[in-house]
DRENLUMTOR-141249 format. One record per residue (C-alpha): residue number from 1; residue in three letters; x, y negated, z. Coordinates in steps of 0.2 Angstrom, whole numbers. Example, Ala and Ser with C-alpha at 12.3 -4.5 7.8 and 13.67 -1.06 7.14 Angstrom:
DRENLUMTOR-141249
<pos 1	code ala	X 62	Y 22	Z 39>
<pos 2	code ser	X 68	Y 5	Z 36>
This chain:
DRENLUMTOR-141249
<pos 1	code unk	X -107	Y 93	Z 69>
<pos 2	code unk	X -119	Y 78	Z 66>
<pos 3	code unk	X -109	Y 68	Z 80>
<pos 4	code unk	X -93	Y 70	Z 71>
<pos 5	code unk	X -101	Y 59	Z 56>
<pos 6	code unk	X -109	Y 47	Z 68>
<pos 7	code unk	X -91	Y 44	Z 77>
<pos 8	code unk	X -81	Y 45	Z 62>
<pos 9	code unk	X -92	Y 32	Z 56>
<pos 10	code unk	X -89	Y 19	Z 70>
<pos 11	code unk	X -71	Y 23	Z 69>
<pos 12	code unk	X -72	Y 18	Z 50>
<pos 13	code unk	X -80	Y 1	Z 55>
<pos 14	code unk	X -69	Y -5	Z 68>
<pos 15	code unk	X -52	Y 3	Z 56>
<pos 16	code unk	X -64	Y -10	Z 42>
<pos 17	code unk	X -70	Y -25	Z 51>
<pos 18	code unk	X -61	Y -28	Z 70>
<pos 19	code unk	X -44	Y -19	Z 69>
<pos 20	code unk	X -38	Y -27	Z 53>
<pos 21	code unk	X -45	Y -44	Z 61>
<pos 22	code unk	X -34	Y -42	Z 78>
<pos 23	code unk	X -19	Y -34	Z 68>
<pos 24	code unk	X -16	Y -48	Z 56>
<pos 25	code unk	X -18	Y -63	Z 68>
<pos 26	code unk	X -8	Y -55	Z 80>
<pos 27	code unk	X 9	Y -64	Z 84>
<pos 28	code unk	X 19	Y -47	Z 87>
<pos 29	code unk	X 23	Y -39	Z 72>
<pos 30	code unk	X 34	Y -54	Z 68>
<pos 31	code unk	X 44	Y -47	Z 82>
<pos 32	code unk	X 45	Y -29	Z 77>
<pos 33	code unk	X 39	Y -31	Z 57>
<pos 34	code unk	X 45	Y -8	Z 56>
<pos 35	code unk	X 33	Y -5	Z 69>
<pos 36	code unk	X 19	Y -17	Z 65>
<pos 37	code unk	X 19	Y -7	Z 48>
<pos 38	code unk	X 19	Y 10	Z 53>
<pos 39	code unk	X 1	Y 2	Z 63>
<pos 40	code unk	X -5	Y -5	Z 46>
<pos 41	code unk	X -3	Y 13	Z 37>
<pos 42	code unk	X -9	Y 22	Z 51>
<pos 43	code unk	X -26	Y 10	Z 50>
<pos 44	code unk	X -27	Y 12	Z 31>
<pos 45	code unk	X -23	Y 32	Z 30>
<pos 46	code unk	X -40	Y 33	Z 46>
<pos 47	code unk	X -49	Y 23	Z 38>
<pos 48	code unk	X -52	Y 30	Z 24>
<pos 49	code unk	X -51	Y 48	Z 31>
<pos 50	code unk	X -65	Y 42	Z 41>
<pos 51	code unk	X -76	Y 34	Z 26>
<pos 52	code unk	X -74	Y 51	Z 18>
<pos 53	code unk	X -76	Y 59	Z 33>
<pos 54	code unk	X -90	Y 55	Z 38>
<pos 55	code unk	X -101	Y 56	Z 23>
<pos 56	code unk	X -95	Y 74	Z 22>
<pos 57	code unk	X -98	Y 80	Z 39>
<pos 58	code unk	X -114	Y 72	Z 38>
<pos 59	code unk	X -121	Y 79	Z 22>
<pos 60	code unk	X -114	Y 95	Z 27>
<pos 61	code unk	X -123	Y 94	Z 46>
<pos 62	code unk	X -137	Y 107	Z 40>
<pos 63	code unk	X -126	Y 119	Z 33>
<pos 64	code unk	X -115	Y 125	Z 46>
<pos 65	code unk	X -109	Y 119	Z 64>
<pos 66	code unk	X -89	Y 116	Z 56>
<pos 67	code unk	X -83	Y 110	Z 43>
<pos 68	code unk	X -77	Y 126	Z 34>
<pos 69	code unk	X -92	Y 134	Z 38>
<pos 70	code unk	X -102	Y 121	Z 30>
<pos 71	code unk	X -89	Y 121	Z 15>
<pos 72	code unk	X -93	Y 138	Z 13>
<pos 73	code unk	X -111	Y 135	Z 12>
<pos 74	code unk	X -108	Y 123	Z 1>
<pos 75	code unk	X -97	Y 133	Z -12>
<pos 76	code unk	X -111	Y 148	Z -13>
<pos 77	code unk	X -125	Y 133	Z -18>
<pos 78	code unk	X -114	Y 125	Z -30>
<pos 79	code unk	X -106	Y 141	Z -37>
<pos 80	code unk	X -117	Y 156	Z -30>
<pos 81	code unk	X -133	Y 148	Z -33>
<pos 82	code unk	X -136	Y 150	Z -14>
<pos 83	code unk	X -154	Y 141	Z -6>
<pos 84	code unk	X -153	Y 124	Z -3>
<pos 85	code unk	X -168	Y 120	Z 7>
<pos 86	code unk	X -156	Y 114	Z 18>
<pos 87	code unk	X -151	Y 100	Z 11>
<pos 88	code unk	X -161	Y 83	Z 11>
<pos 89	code unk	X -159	Y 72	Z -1>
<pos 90	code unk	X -151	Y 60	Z 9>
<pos 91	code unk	X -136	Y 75	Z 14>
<pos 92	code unk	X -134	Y 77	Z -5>
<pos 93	code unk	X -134	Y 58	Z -8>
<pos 94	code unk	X -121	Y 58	Z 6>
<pos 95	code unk	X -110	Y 72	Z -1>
<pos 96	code unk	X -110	Y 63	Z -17>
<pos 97	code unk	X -105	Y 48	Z -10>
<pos 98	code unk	X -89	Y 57	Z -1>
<pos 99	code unk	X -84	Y 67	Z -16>
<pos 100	code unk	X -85	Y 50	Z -27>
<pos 101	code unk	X -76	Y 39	Z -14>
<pos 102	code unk	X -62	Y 51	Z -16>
<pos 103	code unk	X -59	Y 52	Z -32>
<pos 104	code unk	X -59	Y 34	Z -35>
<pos 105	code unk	X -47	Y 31	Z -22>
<pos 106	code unk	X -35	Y 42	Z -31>
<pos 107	code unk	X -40	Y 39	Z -48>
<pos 108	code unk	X -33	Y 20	Z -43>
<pos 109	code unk	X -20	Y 24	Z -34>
<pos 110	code unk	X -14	Y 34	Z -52>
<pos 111	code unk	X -21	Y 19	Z -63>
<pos 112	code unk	X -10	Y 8	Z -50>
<pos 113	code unk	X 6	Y 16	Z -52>
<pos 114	code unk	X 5	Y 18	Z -73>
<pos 115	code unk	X 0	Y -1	Z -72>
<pos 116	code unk	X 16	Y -3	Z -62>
<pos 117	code unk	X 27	Y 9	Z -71>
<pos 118	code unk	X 21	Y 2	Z -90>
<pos 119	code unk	X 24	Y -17	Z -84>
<pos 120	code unk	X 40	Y -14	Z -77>
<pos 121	code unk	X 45	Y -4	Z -93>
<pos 122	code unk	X 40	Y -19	Z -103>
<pos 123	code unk	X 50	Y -32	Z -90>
<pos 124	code unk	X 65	Y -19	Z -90>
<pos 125	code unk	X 65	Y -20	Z -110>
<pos 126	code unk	X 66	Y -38	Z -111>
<pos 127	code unk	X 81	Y -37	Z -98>
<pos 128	code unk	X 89	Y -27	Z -110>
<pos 129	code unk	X 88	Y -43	Z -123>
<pos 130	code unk	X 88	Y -56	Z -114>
<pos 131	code unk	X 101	Y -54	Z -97>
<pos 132	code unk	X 121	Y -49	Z -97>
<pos 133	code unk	X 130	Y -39	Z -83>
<pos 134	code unk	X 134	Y -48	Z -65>
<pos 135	code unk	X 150	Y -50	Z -61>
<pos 136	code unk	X 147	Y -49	Z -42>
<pos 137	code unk	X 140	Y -31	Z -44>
<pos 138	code unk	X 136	Y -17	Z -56>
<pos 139	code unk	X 115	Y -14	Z -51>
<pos 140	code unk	X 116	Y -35	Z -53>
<pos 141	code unk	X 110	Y -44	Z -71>
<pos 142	code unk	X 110	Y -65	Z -75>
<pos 143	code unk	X 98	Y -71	Z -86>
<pos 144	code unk	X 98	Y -87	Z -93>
<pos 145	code unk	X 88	Y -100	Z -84>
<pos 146	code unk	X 89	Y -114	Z -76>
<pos 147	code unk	X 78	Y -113	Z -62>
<pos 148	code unk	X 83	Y -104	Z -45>
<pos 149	code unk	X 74	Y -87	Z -47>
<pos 150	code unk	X 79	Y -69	Z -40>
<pos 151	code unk	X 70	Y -53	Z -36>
<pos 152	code unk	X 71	Y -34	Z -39>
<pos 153	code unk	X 65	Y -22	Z -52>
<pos 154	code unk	X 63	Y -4	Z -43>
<pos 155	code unk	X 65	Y 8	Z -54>
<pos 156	code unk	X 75	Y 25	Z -47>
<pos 157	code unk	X 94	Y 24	Z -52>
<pos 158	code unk	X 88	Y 11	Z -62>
<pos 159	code unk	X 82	Y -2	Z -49>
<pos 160	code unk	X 91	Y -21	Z -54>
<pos 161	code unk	X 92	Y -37	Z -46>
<pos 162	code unk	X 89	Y -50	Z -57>
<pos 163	code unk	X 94	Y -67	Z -54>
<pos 164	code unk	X 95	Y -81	Z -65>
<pos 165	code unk	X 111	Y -93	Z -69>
<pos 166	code unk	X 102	Y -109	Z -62>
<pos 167	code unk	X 102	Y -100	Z -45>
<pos 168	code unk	X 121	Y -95	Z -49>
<pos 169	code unk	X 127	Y -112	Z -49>
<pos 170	code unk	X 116	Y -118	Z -34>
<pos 171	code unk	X 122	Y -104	Z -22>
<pos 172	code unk	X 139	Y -103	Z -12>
<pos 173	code unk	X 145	Y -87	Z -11>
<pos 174	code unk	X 138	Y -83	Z 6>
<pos 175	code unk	X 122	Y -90	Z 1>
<pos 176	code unk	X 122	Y -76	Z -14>
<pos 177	code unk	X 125	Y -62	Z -3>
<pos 178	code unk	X 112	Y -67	Z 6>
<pos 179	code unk	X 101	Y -66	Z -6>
<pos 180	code unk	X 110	Y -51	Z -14>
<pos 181	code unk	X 106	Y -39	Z 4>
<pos 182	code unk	X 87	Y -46	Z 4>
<pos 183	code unk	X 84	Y -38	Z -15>
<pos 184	code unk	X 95	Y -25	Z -12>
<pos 185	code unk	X 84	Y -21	Z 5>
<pos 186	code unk	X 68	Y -21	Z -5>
<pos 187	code unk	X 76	Y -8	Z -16>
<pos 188	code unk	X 85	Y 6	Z -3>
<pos 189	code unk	X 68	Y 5	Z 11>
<pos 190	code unk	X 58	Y 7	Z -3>
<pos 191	code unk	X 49	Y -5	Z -3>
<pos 192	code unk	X 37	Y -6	Z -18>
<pos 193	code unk	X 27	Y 10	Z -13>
<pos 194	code unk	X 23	Y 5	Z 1>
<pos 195	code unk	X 16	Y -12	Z -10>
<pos 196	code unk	X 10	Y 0	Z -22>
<pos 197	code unk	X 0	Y 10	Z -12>
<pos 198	code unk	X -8	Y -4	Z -4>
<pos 199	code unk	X -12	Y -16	Z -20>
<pos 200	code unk	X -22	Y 0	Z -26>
<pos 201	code unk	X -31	Y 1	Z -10>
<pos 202	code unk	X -36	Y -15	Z -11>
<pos 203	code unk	X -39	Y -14	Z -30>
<pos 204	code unk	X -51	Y 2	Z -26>
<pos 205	code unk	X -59	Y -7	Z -13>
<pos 206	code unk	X -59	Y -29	Z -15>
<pos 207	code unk	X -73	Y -29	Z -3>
<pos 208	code unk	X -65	Y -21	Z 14>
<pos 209	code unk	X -57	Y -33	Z 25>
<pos 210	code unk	X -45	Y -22	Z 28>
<pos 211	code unk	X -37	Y -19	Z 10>
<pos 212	code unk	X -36	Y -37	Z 10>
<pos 213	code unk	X -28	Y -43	Z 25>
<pos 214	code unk	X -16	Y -26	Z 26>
<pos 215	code unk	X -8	Y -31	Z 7>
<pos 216	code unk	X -6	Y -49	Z 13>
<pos 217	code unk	X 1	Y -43	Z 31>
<pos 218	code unk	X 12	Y -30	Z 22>
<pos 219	code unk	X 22	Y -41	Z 10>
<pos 220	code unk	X 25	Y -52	Z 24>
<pos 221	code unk	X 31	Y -40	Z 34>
<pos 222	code unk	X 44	Y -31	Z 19>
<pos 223	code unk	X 48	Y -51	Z 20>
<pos 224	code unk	X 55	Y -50	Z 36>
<pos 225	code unk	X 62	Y -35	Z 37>
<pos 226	code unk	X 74	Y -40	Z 20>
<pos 227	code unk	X 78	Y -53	Z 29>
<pos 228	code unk	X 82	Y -44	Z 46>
<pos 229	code unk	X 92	Y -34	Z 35>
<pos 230	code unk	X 102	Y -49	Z 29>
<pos 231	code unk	X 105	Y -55	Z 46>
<pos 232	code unk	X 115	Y -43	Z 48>
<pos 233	code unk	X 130	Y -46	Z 38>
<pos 234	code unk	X 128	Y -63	Z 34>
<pos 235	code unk	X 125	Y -81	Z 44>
<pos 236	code unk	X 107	Y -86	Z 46>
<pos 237	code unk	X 113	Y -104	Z 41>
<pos 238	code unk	X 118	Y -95	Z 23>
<pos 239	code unk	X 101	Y -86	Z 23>
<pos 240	code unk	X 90	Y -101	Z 28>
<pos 241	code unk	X 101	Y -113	Z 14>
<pos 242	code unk	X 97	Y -102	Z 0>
<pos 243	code unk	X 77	Y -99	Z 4>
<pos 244	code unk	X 77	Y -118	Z 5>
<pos 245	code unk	X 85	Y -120	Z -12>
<pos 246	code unk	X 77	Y -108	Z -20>
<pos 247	code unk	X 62	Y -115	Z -14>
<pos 248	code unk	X 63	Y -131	Z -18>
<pos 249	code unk	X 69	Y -130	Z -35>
<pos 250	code unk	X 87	Y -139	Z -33>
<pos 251	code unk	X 102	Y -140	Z -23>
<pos 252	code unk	X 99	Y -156	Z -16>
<pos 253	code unk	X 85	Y -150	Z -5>
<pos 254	code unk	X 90	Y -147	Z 13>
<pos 255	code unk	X 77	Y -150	Z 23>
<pos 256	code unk	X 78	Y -131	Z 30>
<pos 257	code unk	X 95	Y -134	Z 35>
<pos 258	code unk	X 90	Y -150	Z 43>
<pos 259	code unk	X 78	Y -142	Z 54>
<pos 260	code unk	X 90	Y -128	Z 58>
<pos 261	code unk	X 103	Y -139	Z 62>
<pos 262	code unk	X 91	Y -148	Z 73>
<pos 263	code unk	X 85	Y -132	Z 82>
<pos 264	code unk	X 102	Y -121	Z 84>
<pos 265	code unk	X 116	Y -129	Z 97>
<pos 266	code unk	X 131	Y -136	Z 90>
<pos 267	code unk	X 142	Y -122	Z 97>
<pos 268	code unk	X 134	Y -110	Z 92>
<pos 269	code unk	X 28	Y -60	Z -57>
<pos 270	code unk	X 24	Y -62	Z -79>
<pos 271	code unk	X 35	Y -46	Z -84>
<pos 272	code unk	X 41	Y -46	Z -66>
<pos 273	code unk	X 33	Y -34	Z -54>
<pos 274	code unk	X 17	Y -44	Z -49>
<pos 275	code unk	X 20	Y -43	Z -30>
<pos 276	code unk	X 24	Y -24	Z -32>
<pos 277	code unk	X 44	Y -29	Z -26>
<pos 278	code unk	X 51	Y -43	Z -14>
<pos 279	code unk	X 54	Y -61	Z -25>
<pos 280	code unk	X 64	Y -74	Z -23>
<pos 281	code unk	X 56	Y -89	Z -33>
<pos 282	code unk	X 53	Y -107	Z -35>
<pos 283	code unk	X 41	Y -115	Z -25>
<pos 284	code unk	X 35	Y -104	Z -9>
<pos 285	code unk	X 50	Y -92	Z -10>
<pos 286	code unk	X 41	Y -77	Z -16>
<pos 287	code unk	X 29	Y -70	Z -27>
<pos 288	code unk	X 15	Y -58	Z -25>
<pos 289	code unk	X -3	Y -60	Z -19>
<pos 290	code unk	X -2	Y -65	Z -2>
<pos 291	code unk	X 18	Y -66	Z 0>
<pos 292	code unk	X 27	Y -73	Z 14>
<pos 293	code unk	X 30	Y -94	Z 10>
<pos 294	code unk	X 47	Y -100	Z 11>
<pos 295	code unk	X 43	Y -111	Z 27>
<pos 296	code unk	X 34	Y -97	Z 36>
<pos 297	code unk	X 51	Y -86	Z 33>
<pos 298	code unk	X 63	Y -102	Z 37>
<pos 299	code unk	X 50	Y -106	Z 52>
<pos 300	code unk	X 54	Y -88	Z 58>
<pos 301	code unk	X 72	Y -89	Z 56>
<pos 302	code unk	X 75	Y -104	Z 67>
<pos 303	code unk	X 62	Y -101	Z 79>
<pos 304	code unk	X 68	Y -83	Z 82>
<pos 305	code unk	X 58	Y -72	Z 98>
<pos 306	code unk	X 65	Y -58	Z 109>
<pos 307	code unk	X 61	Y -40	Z 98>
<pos 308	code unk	X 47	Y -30	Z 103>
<pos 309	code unk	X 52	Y -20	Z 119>
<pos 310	code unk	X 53	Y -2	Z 117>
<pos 311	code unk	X 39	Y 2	Z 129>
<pos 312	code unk	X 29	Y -9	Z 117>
<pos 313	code unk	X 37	Y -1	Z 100>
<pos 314	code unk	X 30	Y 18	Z 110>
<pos 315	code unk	X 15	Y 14	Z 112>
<pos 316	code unk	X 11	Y 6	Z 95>
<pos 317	code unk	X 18	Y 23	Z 88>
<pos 318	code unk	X 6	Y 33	Z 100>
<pos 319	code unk	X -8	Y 23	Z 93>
<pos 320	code unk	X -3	Y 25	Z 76>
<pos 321	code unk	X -2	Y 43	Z 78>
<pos 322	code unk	X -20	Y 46	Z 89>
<pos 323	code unk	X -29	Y 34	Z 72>
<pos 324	code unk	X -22	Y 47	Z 64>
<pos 325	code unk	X -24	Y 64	Z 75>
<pos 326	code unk	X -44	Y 58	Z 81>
<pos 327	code unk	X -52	Y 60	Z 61>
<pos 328	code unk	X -43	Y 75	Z 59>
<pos 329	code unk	X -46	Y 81	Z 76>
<pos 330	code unk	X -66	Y 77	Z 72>
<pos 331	code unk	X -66	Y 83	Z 53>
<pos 332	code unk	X -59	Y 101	Z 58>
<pos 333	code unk	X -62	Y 104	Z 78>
<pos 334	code unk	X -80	Y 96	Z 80>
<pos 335	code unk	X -84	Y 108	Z 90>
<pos 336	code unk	X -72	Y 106	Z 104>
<pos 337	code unk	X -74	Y 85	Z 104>
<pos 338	code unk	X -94	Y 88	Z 106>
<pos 339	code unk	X -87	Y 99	Z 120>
């Protein structure tokens, strides 16, 4: 069992330090952003599977050859008051370790989500004040501002897009669907727990790479895909207008169109949710630590590349799945991978 812990901790170091590294400077995941996060999760859930992992195995080497054996053992020391000359100091200090890792992973992933849940009942409450009801749809309120701002407030049957009237009066109505179908996206995918999740990861753990570079390349990604969502029913001229203007601040700005133009043939967060929901806002288009820039979104827009092929999609699904299946496979079947 000791060579379990020793390969779950090299796969803890290259899901920490190399993979993270490669991932996020890669150029692919612009070109299938669903894909290249189902990648991310599977490299956050490993790697801190194998962090556990291997601290466990290895302060339960001397007490069993699996890990339910060693469990066991374990159990009838603790509880039974069993012998335990077989454990070092350095097993127990590594058991310690595993069983404190893990609780303060989920003990910030709970501290997270009441953080989350008491702000946006505070910014929900002042919405109740301070907006009115949007004409163009019911889940929709205006508040009074003169600056060009939108995002979303999840919140179950109670999830709101919230723009402001400054924004109103600089949008055509295309311009506003546009805008409408990115929030709304951010709300029906479900978006904020998958921010969640990986804003207490990094919370739990500022020093790893990993945490890091996956919340920036994550709310980049939910970027792309509101706005792949978008594309859909609307014109990308619409969508690339209204990033521009609510980017710049005014209406006279058009500097993203311009570069369109130029690239297409003619015949052709405060109370808000602190980069826990998908933003709209003055000055780099979004708000969030990390958050895809207006120009980086514009940029990708104009310049669009051929999707991911599906031979490439399978096989970054099959990776995503065997990060997951090889900790697992070393926690519970040590035996038959020494084999």
């Amino acid at each position: 069992m000791i060579w379990a812990s020793y390969a779950l901790a090299v796969l803890a170091i290259v899901l920490a330090w190399p993979a993270p590294i490669i991932l996020s400077r890669a150029a692919w995941p612009a070109r299938s952003p669903f894909t290249a996060m189902i990648l991310w999760q599977a490299i956050a859930l490993a790697g801190g599977l194998s962090m556990i992992g291997a601290m466990l195995i290895w302060g339960l080497a001397p007490l069993g050859d699996t890990l339910l054996e060693g469990l066991g053992a374990l159990s009838a020391i603790v509880f039974g008051n069993g012998p335990a000359g077989a454990l070092g100091v350095w097993h127990v200090f590594a058991l310690s370790a595993a069983l404190l890792l893990g609780i303060h992973l989920v003990f910030t992933l709970l501290l997270t989500y009441a953080r989350i849940r008491r702000q946006r009942r505070r910014h929900r409450d002042l919405l109740h004040l301070l907006s009115s009801p949007s004409p163009e749809s019911s889940d929709t309120v205006v508040i009074n501002h003169p600056a060009p701002v939108a995002y979303c407030l999840p919140g179950g049957a109670r999830s709101v897009t919230v723009l402001s009237d400054g924004l109103v009066d600089l949008l055509d109505p295309a311009e506003l669907e546009a805008v409408l179908l990115h929030e709304q996206t951010h709300l029906t995918q479900r978006h904020h727990l998958l921010l969640w999740a990986f804003a207490a990861w990094r919370a739990a753990l500022p020093w790893l790479p990993t945490s890091q570079l996956a919340q920036h390349s994550v709310n980049e990604l939910i970027e792309m895909l509101a706005d792949d969502e978008a594309l859909k029913s609307v014109e990308k001229s619409s969508l690339i207008q209204a990033i521009a203007i609510v980017a710049s601040g005014s209406g006279t700005s058009r500097a993203a169109t311009a570069e369109y133009d130029a690239a297409e043939p003619s015949s052709d967060r405060d109370g808000r949710d602190s980069g826990m929901s998908g933003q709209w806002d003055s000055g780099d288009g979004a708000t969030g630590d990390g958050t895809m820039t207006a120009s980086a979104r514009v940029h990708r827009l104009i310049t669009p590349q051929a999707t991911l092929p599906q031979s490439g999609r399978t096989a970054v699904v099959a990776l995503s799945t065997a990060l997951l299946a090889l900790p697992t496979a070393l926690l519970i079947i040590p035996g038959l991978w020494m084999a």
